[in-house]
C-alpha positions as CSV (number, residue, x, y, z in Angstrom):
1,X,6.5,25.8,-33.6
2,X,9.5,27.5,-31.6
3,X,10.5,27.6,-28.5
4,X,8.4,30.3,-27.2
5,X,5.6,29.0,-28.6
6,X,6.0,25.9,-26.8
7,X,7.1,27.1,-23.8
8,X,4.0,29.5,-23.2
9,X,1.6,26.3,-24.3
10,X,3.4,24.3,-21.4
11,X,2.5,27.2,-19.2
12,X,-0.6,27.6,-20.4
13,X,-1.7,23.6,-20.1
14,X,0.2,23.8,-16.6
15,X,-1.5,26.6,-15.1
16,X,-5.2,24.9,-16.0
17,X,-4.1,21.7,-14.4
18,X,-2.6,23.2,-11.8
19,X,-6.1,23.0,-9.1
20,X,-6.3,19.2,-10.2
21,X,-3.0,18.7,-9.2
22,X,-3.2,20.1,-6.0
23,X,-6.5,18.3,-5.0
24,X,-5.0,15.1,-5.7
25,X,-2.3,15.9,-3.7
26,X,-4.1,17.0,-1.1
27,X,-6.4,13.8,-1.2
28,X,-3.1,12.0,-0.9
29,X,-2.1,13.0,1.8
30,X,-5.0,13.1,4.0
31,X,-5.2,9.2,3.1
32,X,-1.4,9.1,4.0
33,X,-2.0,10.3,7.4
34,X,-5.7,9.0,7.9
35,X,-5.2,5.3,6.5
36,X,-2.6,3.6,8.5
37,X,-0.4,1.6,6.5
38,X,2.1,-0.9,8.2
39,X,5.0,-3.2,6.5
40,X,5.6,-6.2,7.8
41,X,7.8,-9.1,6.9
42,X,6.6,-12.7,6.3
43,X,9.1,-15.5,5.3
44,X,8.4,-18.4,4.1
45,X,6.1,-17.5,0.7
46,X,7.3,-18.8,-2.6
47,X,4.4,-18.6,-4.7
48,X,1.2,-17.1,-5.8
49,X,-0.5,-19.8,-3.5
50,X,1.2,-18.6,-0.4
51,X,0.5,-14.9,-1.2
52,X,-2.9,-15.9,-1.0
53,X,-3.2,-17.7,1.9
54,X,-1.7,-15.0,3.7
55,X,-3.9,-12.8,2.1
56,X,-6.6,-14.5,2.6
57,X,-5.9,-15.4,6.7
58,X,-5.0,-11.6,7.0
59,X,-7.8,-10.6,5.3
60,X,-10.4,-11.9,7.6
61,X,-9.3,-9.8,10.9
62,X,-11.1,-7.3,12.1
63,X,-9.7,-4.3,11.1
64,X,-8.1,-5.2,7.9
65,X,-9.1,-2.9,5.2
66,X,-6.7,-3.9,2.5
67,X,-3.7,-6.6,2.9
68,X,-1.0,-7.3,-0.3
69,X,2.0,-10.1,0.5
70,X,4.6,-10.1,-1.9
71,X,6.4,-13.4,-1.8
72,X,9.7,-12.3,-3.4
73,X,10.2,-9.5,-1.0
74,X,8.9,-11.5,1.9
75,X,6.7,-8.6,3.1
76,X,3.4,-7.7,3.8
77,X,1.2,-4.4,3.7
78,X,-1.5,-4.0,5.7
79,X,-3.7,-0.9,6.0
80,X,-6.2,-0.1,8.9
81,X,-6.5,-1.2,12.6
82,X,-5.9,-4.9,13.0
83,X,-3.2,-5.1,16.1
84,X,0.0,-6.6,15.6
85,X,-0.4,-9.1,17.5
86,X,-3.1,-10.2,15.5
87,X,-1.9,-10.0,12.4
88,X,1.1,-12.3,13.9
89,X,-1.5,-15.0,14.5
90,X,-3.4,-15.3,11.3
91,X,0.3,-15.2,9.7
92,X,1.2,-18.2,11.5
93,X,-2.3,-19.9,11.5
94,X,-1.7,-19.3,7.2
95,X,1.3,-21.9,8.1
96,X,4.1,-19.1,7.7
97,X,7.1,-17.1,10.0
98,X,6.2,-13.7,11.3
99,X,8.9,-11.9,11.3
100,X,7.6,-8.3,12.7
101,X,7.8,-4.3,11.4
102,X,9.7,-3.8,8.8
């Protein structure tokens, strides 16, 4: 196979993905903009226990659509409406320090 060969295969395979690859970009980034995704920092998780019982307080609020702590970066991610505020709470209720946006 030379160059050219390959080349216009690459083009070829390219150009047929090419509608995929723009729906799934465009999927992306309405879920970016629609699906609200906050950072937040949580301190005091050492283990897979504390993840989920941060998870797990978090996870109950109204609002909550997903939740992920990650004990060695002290953070959490949640996505949808839950406030703040009450995310704080069910953070502290879980026995651990709210620490705010990230």
């Amino acid at each position: 196979m030379t160059i050219g060969n390959f080349l216009l295969s690459f083009l070829s395979v390219l150009n047929a993905m090419s509608p995929y690859l723009l729906l799934g970009f465009l999927i992306a980034g309405v879920l970016h903009v629609f699906v609200p995704k906050r950072f937040y920092a949580v301190e005091g998780m050492h283990c897979n226990h504390c993840k989920a019982a941060v998870e797990q307080s978090v996870g109950k609020l109204k609002g909550v659509e997903t939740c992920e702590a990650t004990p060695a970066a002290n953070t959490l991610v949640v996505t949808g409406t839950a406030s703040e505020n009450d995310v704080r709470k069910a953070v502290e209720q879980a026995g651990f320090e709210f620490k705010g946006m990230k």
